[in-house]
C-alpha positions in Angstrom: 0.0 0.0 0.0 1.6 3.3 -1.0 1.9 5.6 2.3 2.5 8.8 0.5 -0.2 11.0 0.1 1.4 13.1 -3.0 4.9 12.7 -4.3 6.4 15.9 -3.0 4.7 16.6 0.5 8.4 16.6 1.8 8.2 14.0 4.2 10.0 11.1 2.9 13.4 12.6 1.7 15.2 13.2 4.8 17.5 16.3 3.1 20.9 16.0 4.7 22.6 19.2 5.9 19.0 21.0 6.5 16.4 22.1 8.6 13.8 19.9 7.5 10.6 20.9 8.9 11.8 24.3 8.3 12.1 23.7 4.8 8.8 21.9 4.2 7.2 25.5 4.8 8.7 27.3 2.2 10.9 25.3 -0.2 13.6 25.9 -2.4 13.2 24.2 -5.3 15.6 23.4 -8.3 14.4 22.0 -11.8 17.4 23.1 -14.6 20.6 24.3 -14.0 22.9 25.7 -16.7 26.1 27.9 -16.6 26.0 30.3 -14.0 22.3 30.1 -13.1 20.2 27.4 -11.4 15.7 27.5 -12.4 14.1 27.9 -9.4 10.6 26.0 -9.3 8.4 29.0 -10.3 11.0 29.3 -13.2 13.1 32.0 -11.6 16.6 32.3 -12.3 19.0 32.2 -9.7 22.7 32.8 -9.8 24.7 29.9 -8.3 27.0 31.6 -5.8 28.2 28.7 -4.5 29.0 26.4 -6.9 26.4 24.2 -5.8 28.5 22.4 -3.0 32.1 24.1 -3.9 31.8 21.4 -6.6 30.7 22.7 -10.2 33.6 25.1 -11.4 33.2 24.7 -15.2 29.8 25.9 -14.7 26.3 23.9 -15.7 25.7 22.4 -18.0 29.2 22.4 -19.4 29.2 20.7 -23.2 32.2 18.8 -23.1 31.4 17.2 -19.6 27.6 16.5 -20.9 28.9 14.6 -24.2 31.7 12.7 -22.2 28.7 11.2 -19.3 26.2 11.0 -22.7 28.8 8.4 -24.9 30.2 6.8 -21.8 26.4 5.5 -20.4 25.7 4.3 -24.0 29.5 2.2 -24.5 30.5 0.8 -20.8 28.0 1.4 -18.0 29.7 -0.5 -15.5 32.5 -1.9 -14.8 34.2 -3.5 -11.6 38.2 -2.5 -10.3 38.9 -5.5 -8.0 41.0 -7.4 -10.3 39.7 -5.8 -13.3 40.3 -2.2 -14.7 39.2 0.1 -17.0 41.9 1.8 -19.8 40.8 4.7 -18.7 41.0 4.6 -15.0 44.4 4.7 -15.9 44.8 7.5 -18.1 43.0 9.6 -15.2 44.8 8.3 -12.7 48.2 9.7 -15.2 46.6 13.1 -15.2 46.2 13.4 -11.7 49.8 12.6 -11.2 50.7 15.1 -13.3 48.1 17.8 -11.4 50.0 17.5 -8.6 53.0 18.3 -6.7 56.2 16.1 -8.2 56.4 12.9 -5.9 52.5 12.9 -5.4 52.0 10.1 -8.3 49.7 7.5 -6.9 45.9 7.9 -7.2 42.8 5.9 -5.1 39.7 6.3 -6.4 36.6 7.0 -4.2 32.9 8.5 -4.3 33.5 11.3 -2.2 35.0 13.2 0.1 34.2 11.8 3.1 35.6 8.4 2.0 38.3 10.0 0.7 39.5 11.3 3.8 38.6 7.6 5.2 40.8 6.2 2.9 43.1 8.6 3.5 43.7 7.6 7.2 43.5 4.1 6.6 46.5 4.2 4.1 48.2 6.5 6.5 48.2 3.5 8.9 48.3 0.9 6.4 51.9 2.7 5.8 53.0 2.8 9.5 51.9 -0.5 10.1 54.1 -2.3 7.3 57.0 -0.9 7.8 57.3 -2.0 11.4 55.8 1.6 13.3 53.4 -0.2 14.9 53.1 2.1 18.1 52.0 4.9 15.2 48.1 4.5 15.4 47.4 8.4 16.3 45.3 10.3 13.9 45.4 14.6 14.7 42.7 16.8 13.6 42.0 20.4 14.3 39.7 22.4 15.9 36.7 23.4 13.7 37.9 21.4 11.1 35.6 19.4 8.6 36.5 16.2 7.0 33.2 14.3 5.9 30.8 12.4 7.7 32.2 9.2 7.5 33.2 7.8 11.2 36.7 8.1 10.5 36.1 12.5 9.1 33.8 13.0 12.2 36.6 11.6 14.7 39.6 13.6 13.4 37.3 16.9 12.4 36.4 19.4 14.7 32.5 20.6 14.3 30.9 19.8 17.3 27.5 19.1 16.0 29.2 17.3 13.3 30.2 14.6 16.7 28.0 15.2 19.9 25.5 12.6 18.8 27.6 9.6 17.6 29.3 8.1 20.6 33.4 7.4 21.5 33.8 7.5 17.5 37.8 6.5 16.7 40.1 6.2 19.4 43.6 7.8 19.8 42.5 10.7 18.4 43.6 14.3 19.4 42.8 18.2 18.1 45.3 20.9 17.5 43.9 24.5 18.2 41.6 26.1 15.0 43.3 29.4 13.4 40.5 32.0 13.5 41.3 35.0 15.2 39.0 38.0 14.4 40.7 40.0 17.5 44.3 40.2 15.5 42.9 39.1 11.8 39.7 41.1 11.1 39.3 41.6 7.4 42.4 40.5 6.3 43.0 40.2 2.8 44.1 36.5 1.7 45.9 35.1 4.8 46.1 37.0 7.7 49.5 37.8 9.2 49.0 36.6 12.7 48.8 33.0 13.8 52.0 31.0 12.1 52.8 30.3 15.7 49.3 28.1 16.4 51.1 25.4 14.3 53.6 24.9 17.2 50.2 23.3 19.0 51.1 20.2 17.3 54.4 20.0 19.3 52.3 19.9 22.6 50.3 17.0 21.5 53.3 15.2 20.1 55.0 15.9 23.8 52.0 15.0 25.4 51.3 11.7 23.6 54.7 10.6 22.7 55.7 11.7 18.9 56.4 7.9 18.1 53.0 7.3 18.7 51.1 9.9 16.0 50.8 8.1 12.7 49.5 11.6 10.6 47.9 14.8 10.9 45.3 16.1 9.1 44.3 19.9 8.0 42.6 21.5 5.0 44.8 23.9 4.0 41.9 26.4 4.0 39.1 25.3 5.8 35.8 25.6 4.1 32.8 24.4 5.8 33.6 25.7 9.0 33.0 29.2 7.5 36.3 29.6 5.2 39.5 30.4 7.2 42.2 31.2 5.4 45.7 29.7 7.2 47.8 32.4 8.7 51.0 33.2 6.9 54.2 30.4 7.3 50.8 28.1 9.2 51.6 25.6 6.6 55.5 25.3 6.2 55.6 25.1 9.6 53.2 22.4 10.2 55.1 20.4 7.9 58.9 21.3 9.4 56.9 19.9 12.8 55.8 16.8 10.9 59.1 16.3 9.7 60.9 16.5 12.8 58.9 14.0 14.0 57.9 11.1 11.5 54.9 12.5 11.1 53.1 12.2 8.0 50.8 14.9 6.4 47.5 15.2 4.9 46.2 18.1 3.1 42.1 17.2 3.0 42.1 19.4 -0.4 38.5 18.3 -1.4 37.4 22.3 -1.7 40.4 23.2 -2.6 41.7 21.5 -5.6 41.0 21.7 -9.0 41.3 25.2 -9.5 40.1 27.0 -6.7 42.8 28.8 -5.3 43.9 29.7 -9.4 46.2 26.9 -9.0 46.1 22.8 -9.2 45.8 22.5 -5.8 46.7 24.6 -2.6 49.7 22.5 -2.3 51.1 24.2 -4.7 49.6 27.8 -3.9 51.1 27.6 -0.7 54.2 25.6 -1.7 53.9 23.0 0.9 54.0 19.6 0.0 51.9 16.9 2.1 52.3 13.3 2.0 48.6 12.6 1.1 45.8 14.8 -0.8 42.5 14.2 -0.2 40.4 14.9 -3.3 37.1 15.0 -4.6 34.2 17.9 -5.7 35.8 19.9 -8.5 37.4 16.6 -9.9 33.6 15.8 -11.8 32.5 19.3 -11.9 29.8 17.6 -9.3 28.1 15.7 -12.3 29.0 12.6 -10.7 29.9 11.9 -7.3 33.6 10.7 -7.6 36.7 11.2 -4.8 40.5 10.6 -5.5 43.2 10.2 -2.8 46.8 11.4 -4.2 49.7 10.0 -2.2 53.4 9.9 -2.1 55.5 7.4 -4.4 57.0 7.0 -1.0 53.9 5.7 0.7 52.7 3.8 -2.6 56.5 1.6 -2.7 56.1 0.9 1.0 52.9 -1.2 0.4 54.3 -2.6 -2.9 57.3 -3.7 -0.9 56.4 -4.9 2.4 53.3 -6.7 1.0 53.5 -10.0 3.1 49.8 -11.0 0.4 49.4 -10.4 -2.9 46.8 -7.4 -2.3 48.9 -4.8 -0.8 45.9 -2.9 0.7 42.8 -4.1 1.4 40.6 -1.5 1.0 38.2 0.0 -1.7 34.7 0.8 -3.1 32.1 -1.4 -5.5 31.9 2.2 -7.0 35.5 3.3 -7.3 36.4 4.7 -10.3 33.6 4.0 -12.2 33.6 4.8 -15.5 31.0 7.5 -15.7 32.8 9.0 -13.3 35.8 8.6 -15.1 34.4 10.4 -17.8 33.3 12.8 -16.4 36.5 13.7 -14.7 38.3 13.5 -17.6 36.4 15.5 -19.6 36.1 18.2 -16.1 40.3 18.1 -16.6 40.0 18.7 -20.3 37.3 21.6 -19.8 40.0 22.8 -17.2 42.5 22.8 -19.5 40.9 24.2 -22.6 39.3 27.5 -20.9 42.4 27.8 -18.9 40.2 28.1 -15.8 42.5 27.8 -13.2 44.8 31.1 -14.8 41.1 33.0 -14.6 40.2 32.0 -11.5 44.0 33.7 -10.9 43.0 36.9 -12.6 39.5 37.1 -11.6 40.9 37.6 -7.7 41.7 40.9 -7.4 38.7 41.6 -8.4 37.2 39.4 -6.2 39.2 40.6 -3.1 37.8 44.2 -4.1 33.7 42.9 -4.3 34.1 41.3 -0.9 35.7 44.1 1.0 33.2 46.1 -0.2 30.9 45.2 2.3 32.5 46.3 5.2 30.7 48.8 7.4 27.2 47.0 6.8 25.5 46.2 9.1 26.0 43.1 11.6 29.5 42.7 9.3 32.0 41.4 11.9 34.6 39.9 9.1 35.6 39.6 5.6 37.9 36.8 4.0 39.2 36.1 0.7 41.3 33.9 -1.0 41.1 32.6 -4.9 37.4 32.6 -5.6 36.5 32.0 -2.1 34.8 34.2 0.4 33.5 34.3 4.4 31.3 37.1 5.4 31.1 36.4 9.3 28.1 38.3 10.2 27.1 39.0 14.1 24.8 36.2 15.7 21.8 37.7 17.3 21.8 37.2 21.2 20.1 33.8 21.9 19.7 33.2 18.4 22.8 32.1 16.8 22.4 31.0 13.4 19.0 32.6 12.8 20.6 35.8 11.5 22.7 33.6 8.6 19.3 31.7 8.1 17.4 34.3 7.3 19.9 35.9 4.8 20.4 32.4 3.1 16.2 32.6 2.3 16.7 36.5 1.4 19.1 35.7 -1.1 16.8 33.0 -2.6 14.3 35.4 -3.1 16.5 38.0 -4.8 17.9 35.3 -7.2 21.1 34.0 -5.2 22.3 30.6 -4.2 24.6 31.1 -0.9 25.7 28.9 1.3 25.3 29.7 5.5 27.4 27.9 8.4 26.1 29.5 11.6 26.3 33.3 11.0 29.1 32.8 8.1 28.2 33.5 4.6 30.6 31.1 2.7 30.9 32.6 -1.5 32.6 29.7 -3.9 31.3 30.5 -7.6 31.9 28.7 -10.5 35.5 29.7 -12.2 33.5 30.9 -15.2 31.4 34.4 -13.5 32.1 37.2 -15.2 33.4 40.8 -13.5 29.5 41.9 -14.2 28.5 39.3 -12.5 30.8 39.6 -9.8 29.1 43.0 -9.5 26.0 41.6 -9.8 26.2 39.5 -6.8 28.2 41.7 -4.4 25.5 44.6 -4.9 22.8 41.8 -4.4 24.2 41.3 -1.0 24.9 44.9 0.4 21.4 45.5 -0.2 20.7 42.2 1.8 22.6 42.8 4.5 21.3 46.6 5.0 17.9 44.8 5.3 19.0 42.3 7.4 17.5 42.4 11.1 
């Protein structure tokens, strides 16, 4: 007997991420996408400020992605990699080497973020526990940090209601102190000066634990979801001199990030600090399908090879990893990447950018402004027993004026797509002063 009174009364998709009853009252609905612009519902168009989830940088809708997905579904639909392979797994797996920083030239395929980062700490024990390290089992986090929902993201990330309901989670797990400082770092432009010195926070666990016993640290090199902090200059280097001096390896959770976000491959090589593991995922399909990649250290990859005492070296993967719509759709994201020279406009396009967000200061309930690449944080006052509500509210008002943004607590969080246009950029900065001045 079919339950469900009418196929959208909202009840029976428990939306992830959202205030569902909330929603049900006044939804946001999406029926077409293309370029810059989402349809709304009542056939409104609506500029996609946030590249849907930090994921679609070539824009909707973009042809050479749509063809790729279009002949792959009609020549291989399927295809399993445990013991089998795909040509073309390959050939991605050869680009991504090449995306990366030199050494970085091993790729795992995932489905997302969250089991990258999984997979991630697994092969950072896997390594440890070949080679003999066996006392290594440690995983670090940081403070406000976000890595996924998986069990293994939620342990080593730092968003409280991202943890409080799940139980002990992994064990042997420890946090390093977050970076946001609006006393000394209020509207800084790209990284603020102060806080290089936070890093050293890894030296006090390390003392307090016994470095011998930490088996890697994880950070995303700018931290999105947490309401986009940008890491203080020298955070970086130094976190990996620490690792260093210590055996410690380190994993840059680069699933915002990479692919173009920073106006650069990866923020590996913006900053010039090279990890020992990149956790990837988003950008890689342009979010037409849900596909992850972890990039690790020839290093890392030999010691499995090596000290393989079975013929699989790791055991660990996906039904779903790299499957090849996926594959073609990254491939083709890469190649759209490549021929619109998106990541050098995403390079130019930030001046610009720094100039639109910067604007706002002096409105209203406008505590701070960041920037980096096409990336912004407006952290907005929370209302006094209300936090979140003010963010809320100017999440819906954007809606109604024709703007996708994305909200964490009272942090507007800006990622377009790569191809927005300097009118556009104008478009939506001038969209949101007049929000904000209306914003209770």
């Amino acid at each position: 007997m079919n339950r469900v009174a009418t196929p959208n009364d909202f009840s029976s998709f428990w939306m992830p991420f959202t205030a569902n009853r909330d929603f049900a009252k006044d939804p946001r609905l999406i029926t077409a996408a293309n370029g810059m612009y989402y349809t709304s519902h009542d056939g409104r168009q609506v500029m996609d400020a946030t590249a849907g989830l930090w994921c679609v940088n070539a824009g909707h809708n973009d042809p050479l992605i749509v063809e790729a997905v279009q002949r792959q579904i009609a020549t291989l639909d399927y295809a399993p990699h445990f013991n089998f392979a795909t040509p073309q797994a390959f050939e991605l797996a050869a680009q991504l080497a090449n995306l990366f920083p030199t050494g970085l030239d091993h790729v795992f395929f995932t489905n997302s973020g969250s089991e990258s980062v999984d997979t991630a700490l697994k092969i950072a024990l896997h390594y440890h526990r070949v080679r003999g390290d066996v006392a290594r089992t440690r995983l670090i986090g940081r403070e406000r940090g976000y890595h996924g929902t998986g069990f293994g993201g939620i342990s080593v990330g730092g968003i409280v209601n991202n943890r409080k309901h799940f139980g002990t989670m992994l064990t042997g797990v420890d946090h390093m102190r977050h970076t946001h400082d609006l006393a000394r770092n209020a509207f800084s432009r790209g990284c603020p000066e102060h806080g290089a010195e936070l890093a050293d926070d890894l030296i006090r666990i390390a003392e307090l634990h016994d470095p011998s016993t930490i088996a890697a640290v994880i950070v995303e090199p700018m931290a999105g979801s947490t309401g986009v902090l940008m890491p203080p200059v020298g955070y970086l280097k130094r976190l990996r001199e620490i690792c260093d001096r210590y055996g410690i390896l380190l994993i840059f959770d680069e699933v915002i990030t990479a692919y173009g976000r920073l106006g650069t491959a990866s923020a590996a090589e913006y900053f010039n600090v090279k990890p020992d593991i990149i956790t990837t995922a988003k950008g890689l399909t342009n979010g037409v399908i849900p596909m992850g990649a972890v990039i690790v250290d020839e290093t890392i990859y030999k010691s499995a090879m090596e000290h393989a005492t079975v013929p699989i070296e790791l055991f660990h993967g996906y039904t779903y990893s790299a499957h090849p719509m996926a594959v073609a759709a990254a491939l083709a994201t890469l190649k759209s990447y490549r021929q619109n020279d998106m990541f050098a406009r995403v390079a130019t396009l930030s001046p610009l950018w720094e100039e639109a967000v910067h604007s706002l200061k002096g409105l209203p309930n406008v505590i701070d402004l960041r920037n980096l690449g096409l990336v912004a944080g407006i952290e907005l006052s929370p209302r006094p027993g209300a936090p979140g509500a003010r963010g809320a509210e100017a999440m819906k008002l954007a809606w109604e004026k024709g703007l996708m943004i994305r909200v964490t607590g009272d942090i507007i969080a800006l990622s377009p797509p790569f191809i927005i246009t300097e009118d556009e950029i104008h478009t939506l900065f001038g969209k949101l002063a007049d929000i904000l001045r209306n914003l209770a």
